[in-house]
C-alpha positions in Angstrom: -0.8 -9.4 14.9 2.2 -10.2 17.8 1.2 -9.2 21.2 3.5 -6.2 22.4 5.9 -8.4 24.4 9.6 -8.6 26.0 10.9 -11.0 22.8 14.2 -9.9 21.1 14.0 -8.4 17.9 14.8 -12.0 15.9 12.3 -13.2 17.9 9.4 -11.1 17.1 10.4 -11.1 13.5 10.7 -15.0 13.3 6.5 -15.1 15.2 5.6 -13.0 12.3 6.7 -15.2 10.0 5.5 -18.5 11.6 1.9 -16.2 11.0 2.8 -16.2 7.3 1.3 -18.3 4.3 3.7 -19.8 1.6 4.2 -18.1 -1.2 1.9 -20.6 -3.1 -0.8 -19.1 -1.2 -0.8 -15.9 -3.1 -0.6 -17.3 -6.6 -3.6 -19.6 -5.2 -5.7 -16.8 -3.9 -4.6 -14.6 -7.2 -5.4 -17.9 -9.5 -8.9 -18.2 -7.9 -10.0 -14.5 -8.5 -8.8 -14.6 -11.7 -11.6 -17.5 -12.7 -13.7 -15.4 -10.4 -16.0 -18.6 -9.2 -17.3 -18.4 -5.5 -17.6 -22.3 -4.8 -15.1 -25.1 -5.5 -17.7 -26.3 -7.9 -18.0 -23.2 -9.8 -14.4 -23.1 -10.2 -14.2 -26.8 -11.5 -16.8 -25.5 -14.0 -14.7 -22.8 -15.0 -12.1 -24.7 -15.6 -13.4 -27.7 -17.5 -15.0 -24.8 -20.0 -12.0 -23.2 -20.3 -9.9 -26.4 -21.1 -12.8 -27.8 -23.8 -12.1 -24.1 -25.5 -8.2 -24.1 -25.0 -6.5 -27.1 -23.5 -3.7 -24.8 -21.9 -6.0 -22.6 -20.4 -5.1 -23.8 -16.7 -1.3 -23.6 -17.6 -1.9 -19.5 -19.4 -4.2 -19.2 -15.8 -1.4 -19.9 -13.6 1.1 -18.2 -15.6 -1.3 -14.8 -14.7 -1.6 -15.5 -11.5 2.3 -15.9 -10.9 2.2 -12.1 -12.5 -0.7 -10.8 -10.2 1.2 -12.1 -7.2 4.3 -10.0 -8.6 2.2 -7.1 -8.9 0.8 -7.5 -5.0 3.6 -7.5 -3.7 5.3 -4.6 -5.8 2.3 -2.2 -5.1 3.2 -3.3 -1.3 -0.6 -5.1 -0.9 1.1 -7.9 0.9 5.2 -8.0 2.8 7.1 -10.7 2.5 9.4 -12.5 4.8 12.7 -14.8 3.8 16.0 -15.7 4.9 19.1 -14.7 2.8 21.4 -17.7 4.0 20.9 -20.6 6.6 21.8 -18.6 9.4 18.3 -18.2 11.9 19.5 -14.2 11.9 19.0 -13.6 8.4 15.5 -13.4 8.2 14.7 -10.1 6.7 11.9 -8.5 5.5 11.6 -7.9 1.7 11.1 -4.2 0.7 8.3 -3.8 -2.1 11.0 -2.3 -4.4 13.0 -5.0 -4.6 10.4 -7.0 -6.3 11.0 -5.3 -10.0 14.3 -7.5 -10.1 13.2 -10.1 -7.8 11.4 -13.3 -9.5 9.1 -15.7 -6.6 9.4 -19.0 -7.7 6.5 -20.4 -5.4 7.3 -24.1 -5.7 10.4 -23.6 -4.0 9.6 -20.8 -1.8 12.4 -18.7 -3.3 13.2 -14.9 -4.3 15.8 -14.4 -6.5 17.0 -11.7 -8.4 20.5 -9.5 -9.1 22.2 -10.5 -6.1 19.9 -11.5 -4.1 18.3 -15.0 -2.8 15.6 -15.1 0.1 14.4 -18.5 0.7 11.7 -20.1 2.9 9.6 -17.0 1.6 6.2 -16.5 3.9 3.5 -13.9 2.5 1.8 -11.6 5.0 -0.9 -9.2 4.1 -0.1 -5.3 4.4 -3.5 -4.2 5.3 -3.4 -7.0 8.8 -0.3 -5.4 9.9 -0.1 -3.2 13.1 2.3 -0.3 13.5 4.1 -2.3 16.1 4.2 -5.4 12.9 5.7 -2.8 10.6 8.9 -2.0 13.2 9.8 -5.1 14.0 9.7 -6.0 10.3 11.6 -2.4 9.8 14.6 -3.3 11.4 17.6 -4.5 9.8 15.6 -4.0 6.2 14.8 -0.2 5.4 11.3 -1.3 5.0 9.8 1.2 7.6 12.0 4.6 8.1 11.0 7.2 10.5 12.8 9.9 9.2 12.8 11.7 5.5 16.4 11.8 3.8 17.6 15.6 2.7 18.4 14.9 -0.6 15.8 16.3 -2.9 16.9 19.3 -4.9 13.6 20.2 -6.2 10.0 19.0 -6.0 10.0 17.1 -8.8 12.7 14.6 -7.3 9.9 13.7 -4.7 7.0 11.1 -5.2 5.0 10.0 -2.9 2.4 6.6 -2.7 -0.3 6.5 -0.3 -1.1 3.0 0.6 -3.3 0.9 3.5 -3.2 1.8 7.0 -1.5 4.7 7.0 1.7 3.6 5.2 3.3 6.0 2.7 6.5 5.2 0.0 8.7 8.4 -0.4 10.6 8.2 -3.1 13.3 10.9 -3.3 15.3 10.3 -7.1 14.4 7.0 -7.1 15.5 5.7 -3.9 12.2 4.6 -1.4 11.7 3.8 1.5 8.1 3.5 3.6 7.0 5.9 6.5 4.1 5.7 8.6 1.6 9.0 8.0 2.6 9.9 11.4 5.8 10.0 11.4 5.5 12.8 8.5 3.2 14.7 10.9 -0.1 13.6 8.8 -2.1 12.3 11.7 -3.4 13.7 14.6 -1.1 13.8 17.7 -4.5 13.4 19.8 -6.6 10.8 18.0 -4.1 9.3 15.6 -6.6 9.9 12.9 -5.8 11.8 9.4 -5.5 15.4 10.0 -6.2 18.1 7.5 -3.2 18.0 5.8 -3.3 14.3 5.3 -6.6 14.4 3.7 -6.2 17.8 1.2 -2.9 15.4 0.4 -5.2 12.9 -0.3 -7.4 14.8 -2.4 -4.6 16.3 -4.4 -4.2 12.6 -5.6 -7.2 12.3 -7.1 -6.4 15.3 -9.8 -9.6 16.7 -9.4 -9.6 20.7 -9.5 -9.1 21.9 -5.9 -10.0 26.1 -6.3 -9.0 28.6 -4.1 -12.1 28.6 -1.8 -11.2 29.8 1.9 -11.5 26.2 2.8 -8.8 25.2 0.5 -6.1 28.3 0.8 -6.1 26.9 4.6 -5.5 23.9 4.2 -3.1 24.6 1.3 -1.4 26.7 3.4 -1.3 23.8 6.6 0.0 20.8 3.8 2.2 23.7 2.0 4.6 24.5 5.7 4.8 20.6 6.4 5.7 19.8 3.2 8.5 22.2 3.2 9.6 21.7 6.5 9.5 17.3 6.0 12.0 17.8 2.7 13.9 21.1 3.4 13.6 22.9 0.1 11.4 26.3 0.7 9.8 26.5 -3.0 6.1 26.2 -3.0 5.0 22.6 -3.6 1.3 23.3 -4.3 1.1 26.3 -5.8 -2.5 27.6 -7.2 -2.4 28.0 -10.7 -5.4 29.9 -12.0 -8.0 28.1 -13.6 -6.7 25.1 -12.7 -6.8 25.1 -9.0 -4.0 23.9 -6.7 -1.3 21.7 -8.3 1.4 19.4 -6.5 4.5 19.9 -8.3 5.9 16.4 -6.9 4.2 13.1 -7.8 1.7 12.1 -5.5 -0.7 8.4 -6.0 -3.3 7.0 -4.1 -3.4 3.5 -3.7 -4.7 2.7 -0.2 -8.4 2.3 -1.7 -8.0 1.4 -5.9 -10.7 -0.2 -6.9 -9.4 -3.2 -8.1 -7.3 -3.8 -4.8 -10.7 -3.7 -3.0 -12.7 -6.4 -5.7 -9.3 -8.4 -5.3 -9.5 -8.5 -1.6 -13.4 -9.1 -1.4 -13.1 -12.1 -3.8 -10.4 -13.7 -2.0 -12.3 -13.1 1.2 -15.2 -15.0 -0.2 -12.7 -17.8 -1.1 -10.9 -18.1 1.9 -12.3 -20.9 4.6 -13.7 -20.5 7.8 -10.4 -21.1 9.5 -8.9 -19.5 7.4 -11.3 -16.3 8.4 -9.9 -17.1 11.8 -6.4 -17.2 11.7 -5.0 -15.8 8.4 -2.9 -13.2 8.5 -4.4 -12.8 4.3 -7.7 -12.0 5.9 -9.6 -8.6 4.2 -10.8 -6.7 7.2 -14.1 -5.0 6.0 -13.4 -1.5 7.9 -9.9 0.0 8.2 -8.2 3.2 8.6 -8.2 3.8 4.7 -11.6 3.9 4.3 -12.2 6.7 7.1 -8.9 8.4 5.2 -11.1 8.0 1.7 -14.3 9.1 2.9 -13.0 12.6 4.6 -11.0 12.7 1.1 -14.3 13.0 -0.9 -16.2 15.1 1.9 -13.4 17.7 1.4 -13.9 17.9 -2.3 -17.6 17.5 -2.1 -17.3 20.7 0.5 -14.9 22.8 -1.1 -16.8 22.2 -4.7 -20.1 23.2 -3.6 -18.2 26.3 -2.0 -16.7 27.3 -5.0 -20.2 26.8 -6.6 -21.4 29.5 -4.3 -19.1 31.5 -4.8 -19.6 31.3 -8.5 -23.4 32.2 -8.5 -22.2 35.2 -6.3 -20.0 36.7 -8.6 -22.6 36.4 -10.9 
């Protein structure tokens, strides 16, 4: 999104946010998929129906729309960028978590919440950002950490959220933070792509029985030692339990490829304008990193269950 250049940090976070939409922009693009109309006269349809049935209905619309904009940018589908006072160095980054105290009040381009006020607030989509994006927008916020903190005491104090390119919240007690996969050793050092822990990760989130093929035990086995070695405690994360296959005693969710995120992102993308196709950082891009991620993901349980198939018909 920001060329790689010699700009000071403030610098490089203030171009991101010039490549920002206001706030309103969200709640539009949320507001249009909710009526779910694919022309400007479809949606003036719509909405002449709805208001013969219920005169409201454009008020109740919005008021959803305001609450599917909270929920993108709590699930971390899009970052956004605000000042916290008048001074030009206070623009910061807004973690996702802070959003389950924060209320957007679109009109005036405000956060506010607890303590906190960000204003000017600018709305970038997660899946556009490059890892370069996500340092600069790091610093100074907590939003991107490279390292994992030492304080779990047992696997059950870690949860972990895979989300779009590559991005994953660790949540140790309660306390998050995001990492890139790679800096938790889930990517290839070679080809930056997922490696096999990465994906048997991934497949573990989809609770579907994962037996104890030969397939599986190795890759158990590769996920198991980095796990361990990532959070320091030396109890066996994913132990195999019988009939029941492999089991992750922490909390582990996929949401890099839900299928409402993708239907969300396709109907806005069908809404946006040409120049907006062009130049908005809200733009769906059609292939990304996820979908290579989600695809090895269900290769690895198609594998590994027509294995244990074999296997099956052997024994008997």
């Amino acid at each position: 999104m920001i060329a790689k250049t010699h700009l000071s940090f403030e610098q490089e976070l203030f171009s991101l946010y010039s490549c920002g939409l206001p706030a309103t922009s969200l709640r539009t693009e949320c507001f249009n998929k909710l009526i779910g109309a694919s022309s400007e006269r479809e949606r003036r349809e719509k909405l002449q129906l709805g208001m013969a049935a219920a005169p409201d209905y454009p008020v109740w619309l919005l008021k959803q729309a305001q609450e599917q904009a909270m929920v993108c940018l709590t699930h971390g589908e899009y970052v956004a960028i605000g000042y916290t006072s008048e001074e030009k160095s206070s623009l910061r980054a807004i973690p996702a978590h802070e959003w389950s105290f924060l209320e957007l009040n679109c009109e005036r381009l405000l956060a506010e919440g607890g303590r906190r006020t960000y204003y000017g607030v600018r709305i970038l989509r997660s899946a556009n950002l490059r890892k370069q994006d996500w340092e600069v927008l790091g610093q100074g916020s907590g939003l991107v950490s490279a390292t994992v903190s030492a304080d779990a005491e047992n696997w059950s104090d870690v949860a972990l959220t895979i989300r779009a390119k590559g991005i994953i919240d660790v949540s140790i007690k309660g306390s998050s933070k995001q990492m890139f996969a790679q800096d938790l050793g889930l990517t290839d050092k070679r080809s930056g792509k997922a490696n096999r822990s990465f994906v048997f990760l991934k497949a573990l989130a989809t609770g579907k029985r994962i037996s104890g093929a030969a397939k599986s035990v190795s890759d158990a086995r590769a996920c198991r030692n980095l796990l361990k070695s990532q959070f320091g405690l030396q109890t066996d994360p994913i132990p195999h339990q019988g009939d029941r296959g492999y089991v992750a005693m922490f909390k582990v969710i996929d949401r890099s490829t839900a299928a409402d995120e993708r239907a969300q992102e396709k109907a806005l993308r069908h809404m946006e304008s040409f120049d907006e196709q062009q130049h908005s950082p809200l733009v769906y891009n059609e292939h990304s990193y996820e979908d290579d991620l989600d695809d090895d993901a269900s290769r690895w349980l198609a594998e590994n269950e027509g294995e244990t198939r074999r296997k099956s018909s052997l024994d008997e």
